[in-house]
PQR file with spaces between the fields and no chain letter, atoms N, CA, C, O and H, PARSE charges and radii, in Angstrom:
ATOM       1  N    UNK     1     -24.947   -1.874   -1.992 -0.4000 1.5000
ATOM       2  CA   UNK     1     -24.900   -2.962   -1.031 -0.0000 2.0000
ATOM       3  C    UNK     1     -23.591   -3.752   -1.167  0.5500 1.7000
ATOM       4  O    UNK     1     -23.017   -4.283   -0.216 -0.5500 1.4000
ATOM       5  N    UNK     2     -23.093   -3.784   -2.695 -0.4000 1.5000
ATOM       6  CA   UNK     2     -21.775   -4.812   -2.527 -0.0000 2.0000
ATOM       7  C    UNK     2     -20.722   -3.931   -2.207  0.5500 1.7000
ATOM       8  O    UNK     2     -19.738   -4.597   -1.885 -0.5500 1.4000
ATOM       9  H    UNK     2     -23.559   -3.353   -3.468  0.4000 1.0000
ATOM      10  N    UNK     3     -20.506   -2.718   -2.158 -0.4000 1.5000
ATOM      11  CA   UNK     3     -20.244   -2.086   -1.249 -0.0000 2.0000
ATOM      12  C    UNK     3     -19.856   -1.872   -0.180  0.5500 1.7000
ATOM      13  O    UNK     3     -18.689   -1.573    0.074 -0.5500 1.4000
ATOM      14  H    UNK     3     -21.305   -2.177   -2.419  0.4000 1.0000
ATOM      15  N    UNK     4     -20.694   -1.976    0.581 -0.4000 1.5000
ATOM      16  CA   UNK     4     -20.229   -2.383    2.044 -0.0000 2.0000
ATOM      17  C    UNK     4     -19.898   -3.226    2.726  0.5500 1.7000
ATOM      18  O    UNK     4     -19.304   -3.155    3.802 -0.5500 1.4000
ATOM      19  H    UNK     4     -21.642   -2.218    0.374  0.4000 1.0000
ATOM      20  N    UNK     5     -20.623   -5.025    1.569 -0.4000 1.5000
ATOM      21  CA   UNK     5     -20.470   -6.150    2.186 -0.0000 2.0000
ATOM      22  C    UNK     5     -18.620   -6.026    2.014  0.5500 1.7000
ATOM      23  O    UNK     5     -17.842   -6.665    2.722 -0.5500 1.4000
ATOM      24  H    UNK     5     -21.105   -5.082    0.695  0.4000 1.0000
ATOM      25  N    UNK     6     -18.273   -5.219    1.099 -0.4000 1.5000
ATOM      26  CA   UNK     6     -16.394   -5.482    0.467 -0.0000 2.0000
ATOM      27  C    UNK     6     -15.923   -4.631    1.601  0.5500 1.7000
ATOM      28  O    UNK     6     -15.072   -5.100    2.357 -0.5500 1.4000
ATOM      29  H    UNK     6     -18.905   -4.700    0.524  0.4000 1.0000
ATOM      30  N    UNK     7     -16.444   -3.283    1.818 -0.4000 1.5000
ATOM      31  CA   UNK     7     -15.997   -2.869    2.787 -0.0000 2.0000
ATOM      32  C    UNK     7     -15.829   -3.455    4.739  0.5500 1.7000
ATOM      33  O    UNK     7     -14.881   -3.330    5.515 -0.5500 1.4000
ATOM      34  H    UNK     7     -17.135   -2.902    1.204  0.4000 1.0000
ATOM      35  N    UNK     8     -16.885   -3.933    4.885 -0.4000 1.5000
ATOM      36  CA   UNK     8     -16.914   -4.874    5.656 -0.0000 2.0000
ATOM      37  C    UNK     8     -16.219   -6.460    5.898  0.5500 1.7000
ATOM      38  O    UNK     8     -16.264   -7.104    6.946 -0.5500 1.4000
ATOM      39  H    UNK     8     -17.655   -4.034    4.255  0.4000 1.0000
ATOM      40  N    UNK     9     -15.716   -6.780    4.893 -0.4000 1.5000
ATOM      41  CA   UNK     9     -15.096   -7.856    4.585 -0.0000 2.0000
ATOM      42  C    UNK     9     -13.458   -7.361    4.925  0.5500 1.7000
ATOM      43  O    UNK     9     -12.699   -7.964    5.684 -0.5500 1.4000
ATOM      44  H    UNK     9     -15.679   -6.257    4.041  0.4000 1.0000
ATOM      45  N    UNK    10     -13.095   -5.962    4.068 -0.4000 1.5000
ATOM      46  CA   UNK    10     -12.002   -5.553    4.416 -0.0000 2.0000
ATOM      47  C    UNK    10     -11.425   -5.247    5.819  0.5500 1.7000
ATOM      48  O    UNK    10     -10.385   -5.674    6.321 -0.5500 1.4000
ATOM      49  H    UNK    10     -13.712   -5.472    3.451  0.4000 1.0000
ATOM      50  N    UNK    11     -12.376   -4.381    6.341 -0.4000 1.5000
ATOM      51  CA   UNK    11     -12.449   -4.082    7.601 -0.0000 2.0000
ATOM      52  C    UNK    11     -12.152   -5.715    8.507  0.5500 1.7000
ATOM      53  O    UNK    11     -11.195   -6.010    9.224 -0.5500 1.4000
ATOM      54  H    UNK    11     -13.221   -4.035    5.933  0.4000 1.0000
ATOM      55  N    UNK    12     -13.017   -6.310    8.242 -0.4000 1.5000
ATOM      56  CA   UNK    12     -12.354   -7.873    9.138 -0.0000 2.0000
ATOM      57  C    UNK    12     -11.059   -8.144    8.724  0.5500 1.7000
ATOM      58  O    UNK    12     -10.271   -8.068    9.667 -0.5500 1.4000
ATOM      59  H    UNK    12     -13.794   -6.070    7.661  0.4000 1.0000
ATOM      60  N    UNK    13     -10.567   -8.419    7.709 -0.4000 1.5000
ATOM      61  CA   UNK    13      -9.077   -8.402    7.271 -0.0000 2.0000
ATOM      62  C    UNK    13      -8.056   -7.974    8.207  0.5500 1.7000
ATOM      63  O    UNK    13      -7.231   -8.664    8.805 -0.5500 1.4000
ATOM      64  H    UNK    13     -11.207   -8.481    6.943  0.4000 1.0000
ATOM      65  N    UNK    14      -8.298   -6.400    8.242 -0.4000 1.5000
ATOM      66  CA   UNK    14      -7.694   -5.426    8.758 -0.0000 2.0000
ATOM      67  C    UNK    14      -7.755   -5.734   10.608  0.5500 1.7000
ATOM      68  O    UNK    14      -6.858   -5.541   11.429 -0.5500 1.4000
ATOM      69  H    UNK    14      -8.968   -5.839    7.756  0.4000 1.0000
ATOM      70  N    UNK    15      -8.896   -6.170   10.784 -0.4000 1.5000
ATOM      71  CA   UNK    15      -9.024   -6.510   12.520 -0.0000 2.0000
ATOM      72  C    UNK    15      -8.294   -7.761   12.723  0.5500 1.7000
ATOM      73  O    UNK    15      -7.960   -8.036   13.876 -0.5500 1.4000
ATOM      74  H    UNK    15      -9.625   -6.327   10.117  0.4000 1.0000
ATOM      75  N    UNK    16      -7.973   -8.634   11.680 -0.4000 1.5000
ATOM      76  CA   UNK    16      -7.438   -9.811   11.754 -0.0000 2.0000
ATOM      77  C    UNK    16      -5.889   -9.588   11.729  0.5500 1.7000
ATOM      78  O    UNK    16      -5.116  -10.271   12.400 -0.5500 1.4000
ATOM      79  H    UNK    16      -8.245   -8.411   10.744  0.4000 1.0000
ATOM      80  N    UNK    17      -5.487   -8.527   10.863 -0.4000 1.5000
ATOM      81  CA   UNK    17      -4.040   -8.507   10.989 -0.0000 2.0000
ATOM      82  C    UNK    17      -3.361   -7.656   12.581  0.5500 1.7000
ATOM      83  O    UNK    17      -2.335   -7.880   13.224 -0.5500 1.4000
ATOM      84  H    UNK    17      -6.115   -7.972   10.318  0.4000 1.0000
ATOM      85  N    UNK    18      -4.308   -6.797   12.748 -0.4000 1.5000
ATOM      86  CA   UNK    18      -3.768   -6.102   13.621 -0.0000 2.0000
ATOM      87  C    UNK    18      -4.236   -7.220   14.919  0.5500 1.7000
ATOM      88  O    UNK    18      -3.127   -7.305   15.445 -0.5500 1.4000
ATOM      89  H    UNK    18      -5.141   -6.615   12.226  0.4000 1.0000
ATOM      90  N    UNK    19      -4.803   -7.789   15.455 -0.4000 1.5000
ATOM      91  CA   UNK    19      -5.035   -9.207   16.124 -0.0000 2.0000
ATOM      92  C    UNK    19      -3.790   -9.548   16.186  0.5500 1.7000
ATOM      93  O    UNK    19      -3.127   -9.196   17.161 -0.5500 1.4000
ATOM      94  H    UNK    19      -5.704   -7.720   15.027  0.4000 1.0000
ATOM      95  N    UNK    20      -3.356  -10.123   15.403 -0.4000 1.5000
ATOM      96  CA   UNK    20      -2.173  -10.612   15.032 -0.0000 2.0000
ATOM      97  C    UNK    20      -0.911  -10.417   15.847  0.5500 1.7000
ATOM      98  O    UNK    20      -0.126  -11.202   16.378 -0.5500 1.4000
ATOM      99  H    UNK    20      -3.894  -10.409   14.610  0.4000 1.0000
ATOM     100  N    UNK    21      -1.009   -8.693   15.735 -0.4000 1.5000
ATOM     101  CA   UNK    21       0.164   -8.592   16.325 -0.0000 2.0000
ATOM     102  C    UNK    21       0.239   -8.417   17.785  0.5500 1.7000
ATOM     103  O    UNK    21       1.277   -7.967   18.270 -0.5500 1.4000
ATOM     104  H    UNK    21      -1.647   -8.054   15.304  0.4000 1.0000
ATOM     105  N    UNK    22      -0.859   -8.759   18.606 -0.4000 1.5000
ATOM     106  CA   UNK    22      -1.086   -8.722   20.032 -0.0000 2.0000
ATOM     107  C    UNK    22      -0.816  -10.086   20.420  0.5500 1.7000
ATOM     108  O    UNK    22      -0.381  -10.154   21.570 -0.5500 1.4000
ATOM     109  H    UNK    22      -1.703   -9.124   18.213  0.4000 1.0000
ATOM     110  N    UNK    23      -0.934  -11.190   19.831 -0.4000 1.5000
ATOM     111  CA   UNK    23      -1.264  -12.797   20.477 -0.0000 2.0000
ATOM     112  C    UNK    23       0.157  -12.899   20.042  0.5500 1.7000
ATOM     113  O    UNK    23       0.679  -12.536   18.988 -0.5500 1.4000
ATOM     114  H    UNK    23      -1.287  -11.135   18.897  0.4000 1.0000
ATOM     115  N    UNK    24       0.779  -13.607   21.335 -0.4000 1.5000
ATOM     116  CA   UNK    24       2.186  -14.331   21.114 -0.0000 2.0000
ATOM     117  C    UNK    24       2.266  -14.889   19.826  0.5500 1.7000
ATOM     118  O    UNK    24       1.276  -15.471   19.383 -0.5500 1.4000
ATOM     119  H    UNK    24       0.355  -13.902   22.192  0.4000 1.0000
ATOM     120  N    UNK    25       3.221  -14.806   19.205 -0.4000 1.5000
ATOM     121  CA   UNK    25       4.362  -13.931   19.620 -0.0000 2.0000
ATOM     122  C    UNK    25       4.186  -12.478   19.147  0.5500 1.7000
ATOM     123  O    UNK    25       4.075  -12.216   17.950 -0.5500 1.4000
ATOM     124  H    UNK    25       4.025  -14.333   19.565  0.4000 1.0000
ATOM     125  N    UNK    26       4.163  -11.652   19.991 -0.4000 1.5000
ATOM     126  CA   UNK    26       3.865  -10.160   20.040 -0.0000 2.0000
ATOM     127  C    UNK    26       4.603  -10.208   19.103  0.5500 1.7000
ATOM     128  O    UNK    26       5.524  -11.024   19.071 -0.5500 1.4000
ATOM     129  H    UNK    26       4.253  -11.865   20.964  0.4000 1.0000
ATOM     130  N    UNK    27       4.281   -9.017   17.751 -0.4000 1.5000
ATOM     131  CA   UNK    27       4.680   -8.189   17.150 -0.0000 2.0000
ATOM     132  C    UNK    27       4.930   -9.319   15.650  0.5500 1.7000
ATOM     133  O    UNK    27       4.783   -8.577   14.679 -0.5500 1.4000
ATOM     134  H    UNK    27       3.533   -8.354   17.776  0.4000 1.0000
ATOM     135  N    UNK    28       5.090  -10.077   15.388 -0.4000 1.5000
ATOM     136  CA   UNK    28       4.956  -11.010   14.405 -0.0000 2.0000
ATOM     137  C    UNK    28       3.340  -10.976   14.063  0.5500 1.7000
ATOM     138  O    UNK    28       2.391  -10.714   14.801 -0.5500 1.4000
ATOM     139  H    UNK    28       5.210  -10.680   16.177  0.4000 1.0000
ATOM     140  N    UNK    29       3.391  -11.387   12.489 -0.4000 1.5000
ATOM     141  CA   UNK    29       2.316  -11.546   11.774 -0.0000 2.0000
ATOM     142  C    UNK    29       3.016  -12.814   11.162  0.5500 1.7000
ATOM     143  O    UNK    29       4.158  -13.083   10.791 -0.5500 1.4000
ATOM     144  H    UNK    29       4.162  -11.600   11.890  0.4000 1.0000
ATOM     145  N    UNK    30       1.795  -13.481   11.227 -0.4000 1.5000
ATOM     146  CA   UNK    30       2.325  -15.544   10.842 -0.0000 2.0000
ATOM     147  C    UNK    30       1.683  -14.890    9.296  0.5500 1.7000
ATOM     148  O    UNK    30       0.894  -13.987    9.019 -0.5500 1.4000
ATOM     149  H    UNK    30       0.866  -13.263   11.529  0.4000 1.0000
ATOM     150  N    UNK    31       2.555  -15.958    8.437 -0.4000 1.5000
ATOM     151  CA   UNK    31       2.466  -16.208    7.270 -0.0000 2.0000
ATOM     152  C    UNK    31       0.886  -16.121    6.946  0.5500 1.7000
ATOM     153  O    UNK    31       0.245  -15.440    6.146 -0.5500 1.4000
ATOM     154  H    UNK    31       3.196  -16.691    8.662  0.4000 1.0000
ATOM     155  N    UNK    32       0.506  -17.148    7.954 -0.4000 1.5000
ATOM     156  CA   UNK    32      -1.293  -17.797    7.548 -0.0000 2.0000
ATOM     157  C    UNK    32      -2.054  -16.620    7.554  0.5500 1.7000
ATOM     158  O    UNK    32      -2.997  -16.524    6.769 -0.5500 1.4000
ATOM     159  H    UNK    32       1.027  -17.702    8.605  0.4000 1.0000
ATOM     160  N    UNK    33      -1.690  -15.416    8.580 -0.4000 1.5000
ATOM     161  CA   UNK    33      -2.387  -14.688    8.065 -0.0000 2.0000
ATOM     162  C    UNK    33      -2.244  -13.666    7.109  0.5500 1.7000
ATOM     163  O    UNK    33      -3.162  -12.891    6.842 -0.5500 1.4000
ATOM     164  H    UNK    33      -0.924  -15.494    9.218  0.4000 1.0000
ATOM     165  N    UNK    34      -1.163  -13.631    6.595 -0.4000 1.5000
ATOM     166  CA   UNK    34      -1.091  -12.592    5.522 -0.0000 2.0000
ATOM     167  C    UNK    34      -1.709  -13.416    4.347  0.5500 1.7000
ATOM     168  O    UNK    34      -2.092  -12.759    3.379 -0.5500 1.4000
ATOM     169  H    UNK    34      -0.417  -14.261    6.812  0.4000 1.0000
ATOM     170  N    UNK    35      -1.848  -14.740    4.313 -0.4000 1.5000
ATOM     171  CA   UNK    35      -2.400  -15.807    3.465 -0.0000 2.0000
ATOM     172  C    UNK    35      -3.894  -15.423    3.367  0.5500 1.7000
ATOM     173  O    UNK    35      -4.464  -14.771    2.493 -0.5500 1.4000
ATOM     174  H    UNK    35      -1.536  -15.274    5.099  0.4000 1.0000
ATOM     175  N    UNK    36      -4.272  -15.867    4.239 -0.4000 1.5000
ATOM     176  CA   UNK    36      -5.761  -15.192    4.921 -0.0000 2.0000
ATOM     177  C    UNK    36      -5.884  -14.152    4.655  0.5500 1.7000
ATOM     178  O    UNK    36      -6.702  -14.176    3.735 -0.5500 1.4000
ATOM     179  H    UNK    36      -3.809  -16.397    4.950  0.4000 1.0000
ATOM     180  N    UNK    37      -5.500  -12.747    4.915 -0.4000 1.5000
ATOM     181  CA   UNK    37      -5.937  -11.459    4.776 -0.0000 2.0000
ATOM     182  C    UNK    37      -6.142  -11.125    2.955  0.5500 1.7000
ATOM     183  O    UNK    37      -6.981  -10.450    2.357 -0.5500 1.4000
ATOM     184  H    UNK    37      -4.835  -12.727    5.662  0.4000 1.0000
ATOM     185  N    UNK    38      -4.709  -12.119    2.361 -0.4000 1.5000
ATOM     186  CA   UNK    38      -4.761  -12.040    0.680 -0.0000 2.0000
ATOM     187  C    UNK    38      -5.956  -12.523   -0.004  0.5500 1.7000
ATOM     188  O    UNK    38      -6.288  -12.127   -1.121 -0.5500 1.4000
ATOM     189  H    UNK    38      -4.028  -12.667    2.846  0.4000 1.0000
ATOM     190  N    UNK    39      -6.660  -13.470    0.753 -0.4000 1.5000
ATOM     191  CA   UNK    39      -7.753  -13.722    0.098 -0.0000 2.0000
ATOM     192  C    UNK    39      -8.716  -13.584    0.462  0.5500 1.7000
ATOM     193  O    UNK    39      -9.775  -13.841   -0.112 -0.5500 1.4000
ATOM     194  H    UNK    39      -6.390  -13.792    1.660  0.4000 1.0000
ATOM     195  N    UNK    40      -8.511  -13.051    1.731 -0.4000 1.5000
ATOM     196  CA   UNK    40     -10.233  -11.895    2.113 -0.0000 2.0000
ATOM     197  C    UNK    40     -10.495  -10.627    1.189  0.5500 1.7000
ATOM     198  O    UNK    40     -11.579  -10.043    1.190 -0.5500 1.4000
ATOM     199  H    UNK    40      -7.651  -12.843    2.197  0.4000 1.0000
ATOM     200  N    UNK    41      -9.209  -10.176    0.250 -0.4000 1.5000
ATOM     201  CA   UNK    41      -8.985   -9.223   -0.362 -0.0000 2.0000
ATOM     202  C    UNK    41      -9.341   -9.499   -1.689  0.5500 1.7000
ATOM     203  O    UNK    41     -10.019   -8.764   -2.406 -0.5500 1.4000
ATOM     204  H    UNK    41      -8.328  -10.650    0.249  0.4000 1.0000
ATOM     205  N    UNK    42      -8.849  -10.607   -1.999 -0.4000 1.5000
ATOM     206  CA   UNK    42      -9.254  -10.923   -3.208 -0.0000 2.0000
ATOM     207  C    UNK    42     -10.976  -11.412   -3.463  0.5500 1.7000
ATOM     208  O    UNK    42     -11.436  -11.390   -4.604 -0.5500 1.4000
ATOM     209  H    UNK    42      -8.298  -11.205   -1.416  0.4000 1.0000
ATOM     210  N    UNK    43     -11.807  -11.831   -2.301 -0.4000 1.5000
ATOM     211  CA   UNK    43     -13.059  -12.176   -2.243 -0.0000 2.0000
ATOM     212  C    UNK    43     -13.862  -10.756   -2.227  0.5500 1.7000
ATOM     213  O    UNK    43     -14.851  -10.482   -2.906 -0.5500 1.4000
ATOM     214  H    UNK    43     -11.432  -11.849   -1.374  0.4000 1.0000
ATOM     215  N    UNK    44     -13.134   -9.844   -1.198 -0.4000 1.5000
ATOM     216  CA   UNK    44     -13.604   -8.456   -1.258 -0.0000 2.0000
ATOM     217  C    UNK    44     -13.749   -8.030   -3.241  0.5500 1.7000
ATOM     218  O    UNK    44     -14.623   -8.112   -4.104 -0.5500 1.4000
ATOM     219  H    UNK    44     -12.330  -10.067   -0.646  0.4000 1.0000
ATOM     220  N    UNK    45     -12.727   -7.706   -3.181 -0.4000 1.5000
ATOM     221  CA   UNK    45     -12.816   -7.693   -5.260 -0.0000 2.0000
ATOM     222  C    UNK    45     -13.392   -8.157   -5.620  0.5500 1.7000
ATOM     223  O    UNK    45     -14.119   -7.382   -6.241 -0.5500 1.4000
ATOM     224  H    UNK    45     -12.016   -7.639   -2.481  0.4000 1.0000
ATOM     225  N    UNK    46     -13.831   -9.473   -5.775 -0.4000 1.5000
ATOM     226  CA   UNK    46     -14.589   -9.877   -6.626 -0.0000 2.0000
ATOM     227  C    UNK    46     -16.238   -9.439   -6.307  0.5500 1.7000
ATOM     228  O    UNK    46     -16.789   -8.993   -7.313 -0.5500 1.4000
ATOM     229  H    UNK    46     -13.240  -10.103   -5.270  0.4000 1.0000
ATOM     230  N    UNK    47     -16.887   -9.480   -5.394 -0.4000 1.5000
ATOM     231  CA   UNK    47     -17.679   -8.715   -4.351 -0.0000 2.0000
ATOM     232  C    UNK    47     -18.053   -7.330   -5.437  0.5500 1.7000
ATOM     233  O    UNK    47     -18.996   -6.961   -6.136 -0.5500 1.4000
ATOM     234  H    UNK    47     -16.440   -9.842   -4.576  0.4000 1.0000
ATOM     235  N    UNK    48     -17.320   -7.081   -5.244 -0.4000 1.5000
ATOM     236  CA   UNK    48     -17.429   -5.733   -6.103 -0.0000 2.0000
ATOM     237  C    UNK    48     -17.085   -5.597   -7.517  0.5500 1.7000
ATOM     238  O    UNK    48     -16.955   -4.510   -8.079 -0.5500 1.4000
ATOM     239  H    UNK    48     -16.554   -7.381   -4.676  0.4000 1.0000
ATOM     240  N    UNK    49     -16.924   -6.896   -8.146 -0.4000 1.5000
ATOM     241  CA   UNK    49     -17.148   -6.740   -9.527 -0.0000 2.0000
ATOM     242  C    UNK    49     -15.283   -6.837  -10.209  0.5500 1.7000
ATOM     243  O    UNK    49     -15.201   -7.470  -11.261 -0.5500 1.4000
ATOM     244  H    UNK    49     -17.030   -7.779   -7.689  0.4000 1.0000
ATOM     245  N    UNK    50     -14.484   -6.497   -9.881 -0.4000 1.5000
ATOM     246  CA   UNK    50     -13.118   -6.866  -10.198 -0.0000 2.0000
ATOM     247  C    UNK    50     -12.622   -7.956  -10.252  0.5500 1.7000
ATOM     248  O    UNK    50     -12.379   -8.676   -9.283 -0.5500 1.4000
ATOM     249  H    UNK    50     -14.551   -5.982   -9.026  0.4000 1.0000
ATOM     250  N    UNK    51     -12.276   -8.361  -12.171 -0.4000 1.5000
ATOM     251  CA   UNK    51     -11.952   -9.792  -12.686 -0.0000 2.0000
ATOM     252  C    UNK    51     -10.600   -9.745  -12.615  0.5500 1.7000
ATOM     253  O    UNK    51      -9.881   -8.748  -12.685 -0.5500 1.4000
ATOM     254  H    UNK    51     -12.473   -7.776  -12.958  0.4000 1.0000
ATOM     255  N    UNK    52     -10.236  -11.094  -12.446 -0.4000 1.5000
ATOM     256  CA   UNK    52      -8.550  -11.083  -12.673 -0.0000 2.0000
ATOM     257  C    UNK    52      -8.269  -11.153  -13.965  0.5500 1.7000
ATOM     258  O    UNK    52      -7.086  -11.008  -14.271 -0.5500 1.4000
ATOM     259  H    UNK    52     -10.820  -11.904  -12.389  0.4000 1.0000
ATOM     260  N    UNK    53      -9.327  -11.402  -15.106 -0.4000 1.5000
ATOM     261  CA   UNK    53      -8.700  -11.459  -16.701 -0.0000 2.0000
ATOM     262  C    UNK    53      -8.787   -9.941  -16.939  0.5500 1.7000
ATOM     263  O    UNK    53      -9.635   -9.187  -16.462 -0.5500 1.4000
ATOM     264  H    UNK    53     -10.288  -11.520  -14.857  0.4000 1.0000
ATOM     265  N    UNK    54      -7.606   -9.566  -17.885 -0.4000 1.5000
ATOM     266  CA   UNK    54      -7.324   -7.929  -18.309 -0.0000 2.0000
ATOM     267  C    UNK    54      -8.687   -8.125  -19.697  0.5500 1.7000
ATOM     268  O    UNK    54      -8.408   -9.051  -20.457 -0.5500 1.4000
ATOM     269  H    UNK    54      -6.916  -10.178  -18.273  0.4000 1.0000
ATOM     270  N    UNK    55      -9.623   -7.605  -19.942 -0.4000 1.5000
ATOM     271  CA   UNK    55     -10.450   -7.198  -20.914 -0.0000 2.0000
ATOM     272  C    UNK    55      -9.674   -5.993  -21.834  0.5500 1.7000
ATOM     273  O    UNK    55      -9.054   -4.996  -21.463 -0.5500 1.4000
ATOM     274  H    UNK    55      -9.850   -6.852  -19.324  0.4000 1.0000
ATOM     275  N    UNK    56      -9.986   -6.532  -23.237 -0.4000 1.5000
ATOM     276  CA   UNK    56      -9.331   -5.541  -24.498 -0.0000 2.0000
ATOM     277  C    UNK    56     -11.116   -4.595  -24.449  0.5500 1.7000
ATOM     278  O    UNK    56     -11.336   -3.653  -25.210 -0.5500 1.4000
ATOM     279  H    UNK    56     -10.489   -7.342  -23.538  0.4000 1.0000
């Protein structure tokens, strides 16, 4: 199940960037959303169990 909710989470990411490049100004991607997409990515990860501390 966490799974798909990450996969699904990604997938919006991905609909959000390519969005992006249709709404004036064509072909630009604004900062906010590469901001945005970085931490739909990083929520996706964690979702699925990936810590940012390195474990010995």
């Amino acid at each position: 199940m966490k799974l798909i909710i990450a996969a699904v989470i990604t997938l919006f990411g991905l609909l959000m960037l390519t969005v992006s490049f249709i709404v004036p100004p064509t072909g630009q991607i604004d900062p906010s959303v590469i901001a945005a997409f970085g931490e739909i990515l990083t929520f996706a990860g964690t979702v699925i169990g990936i810590d940012y501390k390195y474990k010995h």
